[in-house]
N, C-alpha and C positions, 0 to 999 in steps of 0.2 A: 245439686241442681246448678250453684253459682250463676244464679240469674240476676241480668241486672235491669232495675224499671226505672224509667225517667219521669218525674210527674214534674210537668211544665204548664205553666200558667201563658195561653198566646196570646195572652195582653201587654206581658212584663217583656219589658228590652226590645222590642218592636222598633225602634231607630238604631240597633245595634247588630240585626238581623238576624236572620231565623237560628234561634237557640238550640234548633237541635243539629242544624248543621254546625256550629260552631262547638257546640259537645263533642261530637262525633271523634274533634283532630283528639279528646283525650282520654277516648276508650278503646284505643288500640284495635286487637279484633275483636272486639267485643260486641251481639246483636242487641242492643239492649231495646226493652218495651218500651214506647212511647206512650204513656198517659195525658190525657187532658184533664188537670184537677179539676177547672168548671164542673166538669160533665160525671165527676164523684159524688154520690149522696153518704161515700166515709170510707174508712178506711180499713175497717174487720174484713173484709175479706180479702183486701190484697194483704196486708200483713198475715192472715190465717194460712194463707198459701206459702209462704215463703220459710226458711229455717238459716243459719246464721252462714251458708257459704253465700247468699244471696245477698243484694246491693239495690236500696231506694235511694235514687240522685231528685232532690228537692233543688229545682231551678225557682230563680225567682227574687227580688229584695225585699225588705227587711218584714212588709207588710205579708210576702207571701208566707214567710219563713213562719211569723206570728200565728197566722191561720194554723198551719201546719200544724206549730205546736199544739193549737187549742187543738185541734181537729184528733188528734191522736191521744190524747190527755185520757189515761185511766187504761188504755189500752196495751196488749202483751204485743211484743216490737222484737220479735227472733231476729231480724237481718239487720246488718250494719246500715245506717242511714247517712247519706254526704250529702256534700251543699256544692251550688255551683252556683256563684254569682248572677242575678241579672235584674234586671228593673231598676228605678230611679235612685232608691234611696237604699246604700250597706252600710249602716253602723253598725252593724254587727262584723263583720267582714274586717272594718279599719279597727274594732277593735280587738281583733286578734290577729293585728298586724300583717294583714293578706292584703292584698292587688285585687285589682279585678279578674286580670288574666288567671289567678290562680285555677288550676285544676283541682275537680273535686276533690275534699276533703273528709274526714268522717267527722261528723258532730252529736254525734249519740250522746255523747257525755254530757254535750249543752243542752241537753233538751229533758233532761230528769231533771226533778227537784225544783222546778222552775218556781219565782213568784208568785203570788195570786192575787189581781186587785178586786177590790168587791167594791161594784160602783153602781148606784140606783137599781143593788138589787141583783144583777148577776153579776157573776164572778166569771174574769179573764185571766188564763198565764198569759207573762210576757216575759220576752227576749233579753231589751237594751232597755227597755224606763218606760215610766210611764210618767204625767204631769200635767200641772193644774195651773192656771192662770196663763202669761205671757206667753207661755212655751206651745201651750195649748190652743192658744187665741192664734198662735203662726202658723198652725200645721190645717187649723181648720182655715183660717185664709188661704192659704195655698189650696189647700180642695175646692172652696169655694170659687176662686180664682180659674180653676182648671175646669169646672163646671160650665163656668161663661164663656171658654172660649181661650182665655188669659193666661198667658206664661209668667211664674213671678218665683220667689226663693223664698224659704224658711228667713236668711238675714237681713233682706231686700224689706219682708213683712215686720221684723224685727225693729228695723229702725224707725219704721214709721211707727211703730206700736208704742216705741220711747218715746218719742217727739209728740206724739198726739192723738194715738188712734184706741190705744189700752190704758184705763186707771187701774191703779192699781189697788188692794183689797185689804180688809181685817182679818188676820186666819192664828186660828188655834191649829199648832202641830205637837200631836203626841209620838213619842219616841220610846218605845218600852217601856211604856208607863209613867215617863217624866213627860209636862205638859210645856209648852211654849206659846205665849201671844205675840205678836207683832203688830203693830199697824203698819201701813202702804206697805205690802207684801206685793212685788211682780211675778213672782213665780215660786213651785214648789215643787221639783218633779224627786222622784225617789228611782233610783237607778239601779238595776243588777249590771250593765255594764259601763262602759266612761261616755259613751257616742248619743246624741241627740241627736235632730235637725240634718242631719247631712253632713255631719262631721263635726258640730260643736262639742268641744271634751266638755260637759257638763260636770264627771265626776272623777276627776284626775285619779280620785287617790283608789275608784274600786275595781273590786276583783269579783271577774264575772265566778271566778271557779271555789269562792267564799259561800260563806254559809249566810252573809250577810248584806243589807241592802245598802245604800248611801241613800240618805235624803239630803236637801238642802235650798237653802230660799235665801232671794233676794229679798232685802227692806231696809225701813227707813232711809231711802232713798231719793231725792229729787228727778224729774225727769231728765235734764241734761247731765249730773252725773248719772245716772243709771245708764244715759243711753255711752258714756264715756267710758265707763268700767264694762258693755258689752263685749268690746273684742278681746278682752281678755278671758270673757267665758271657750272662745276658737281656739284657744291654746295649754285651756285649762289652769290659768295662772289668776282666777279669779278669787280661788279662796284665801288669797293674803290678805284681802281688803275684811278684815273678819270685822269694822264697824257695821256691814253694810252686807256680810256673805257670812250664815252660820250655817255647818256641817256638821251632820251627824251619821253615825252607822248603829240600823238596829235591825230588828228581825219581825217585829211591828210595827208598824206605823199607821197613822190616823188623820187626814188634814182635813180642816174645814175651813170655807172660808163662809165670811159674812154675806156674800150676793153669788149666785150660777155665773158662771164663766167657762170656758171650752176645757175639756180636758184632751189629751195622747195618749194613747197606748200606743206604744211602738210605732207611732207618728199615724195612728189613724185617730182623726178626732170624732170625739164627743160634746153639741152642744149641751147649754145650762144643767153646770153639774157644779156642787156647790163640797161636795166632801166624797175622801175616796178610803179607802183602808187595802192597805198591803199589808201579808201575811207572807212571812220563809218559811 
């Protein structure tokens, strides 16, 4: 058959212009099907149709990507599936060391096996992380910000989150069955890749293509040092400061905290949500 279908999101990259003209310069001659995912209620029948000379191009960032995965989750997947950059936010993308300009790639590999967080009750795969507290508390200002009208950043919301907008909390983390307390905990995200926020390396040391997840949390911490030690989370060189930065890698995890605060899933938030559990 060697058909190739583009399922494109005409929300995503709308100031970067029309994506499927800009697809086009890197399918050669190739006629491929244009999809509108909105207008999908799933995806059993187009993958039913398809067999492995056949090609599904996922446009879209990191938000649309996530969907996709849920959306397809348990499903038989005959054809190769690639990714094509678009929309505001690619950690995924920076961490497998790709551009934006990049041309499609195949990412089938990345989309088996995925995480699973179980949060108030239903359960989501994700991508790049998910996260509780501070991280949490930025991704949902940012939506809420974009709701009213207002243009703002994940580290723009960050700062002021140190300085006086987020307290921080009491949270028990279980790690494979070893348990951990802290007091003033600002954050707690558990990562299958390194990329938050828009490019914060939250987890330097992980590997998306591991069998294992990275957690880790800031605490006992002041406000002015916490907000001091932030740019070091941008380059990933934060877990030297191991008074104040504890890492861990497991394949369970558990976090609760003492009071509801926002959580992310691959930067879509969730308000008052107070404990989550990731399962590999």
């Amino acid at each position: 058959m060697n058909d190739v279908y583009v399922l494109y999101n005409p929300g995503a990259g709308k100031k970067k212009g029309d994506i499927r003209e800009k697809l086009k310069g890197h399918l050669a001659d190739a006629e491929p099907y244009f999809i509108d995912m909105t207008t999908l209620d799933g995806y059993a029948e187009l993958f039913g149709g398809t067999d492995g000379s056949d090609k599904v191009i996922v446009c879209g960032g990191d938000g649309t990507l996530n969907r996709f995965a849920n959306d397809i989750d348990g499903l038989s997947v005959p054809c190769d599936i690639l990714y094509y950059a678009a929309g505001s936010g690619n950690d995924f993308l920076k961490d497998l060391d790709r551009d934006g300009d990049t041309a499609p790639f195949s990412i089938k590999e990345y989309l088996t096996d995925l995480p699973r967080i179980t949060v108030n009750g239903r359960t989501h795969r994700f991508i790049n992380g998910v996260g509780l507290g501070l991280d949490g508390y930025c991704c949902a200002e940012v939506a809420r910000a974009k709701v009213k009208g207002k243009k703002t950043s994940y580290v723009a919301v960050a700062i002021r989150a140190f300085l006086k907008d987020f307290s921080p909390v009491n949270a028990k983390i279980t790690v494979d069955g070893t348990e951990y307390e802290y007091n003033n905990v600002w954050l707690v995200p558990t990562m299958k890749g390194r990329f938050f926020g828009g490019g914060v390396m939250a987890a330097p040391m992980q590997d998306r293509r591991g069998s294992e997840v990275t957690v880790l949390w800031m605490h006992n911490a002041r406000r002015l040092t916490a907000l001091l030690r932030f740019p070091s989370f941008l380059k990933g060189k934060h877990p030297k400061y191991k008074k104040m930065i504890s890492v861990h890698k497991g394949r369970s995890i558990t976090v609760n905290f003492d009071r509801p605060t926002d959580l992310q899933i691959d930067g879509e938030p969730f308000e008052n949500v107070s404990e989550y559990t990731v399962e590999c």
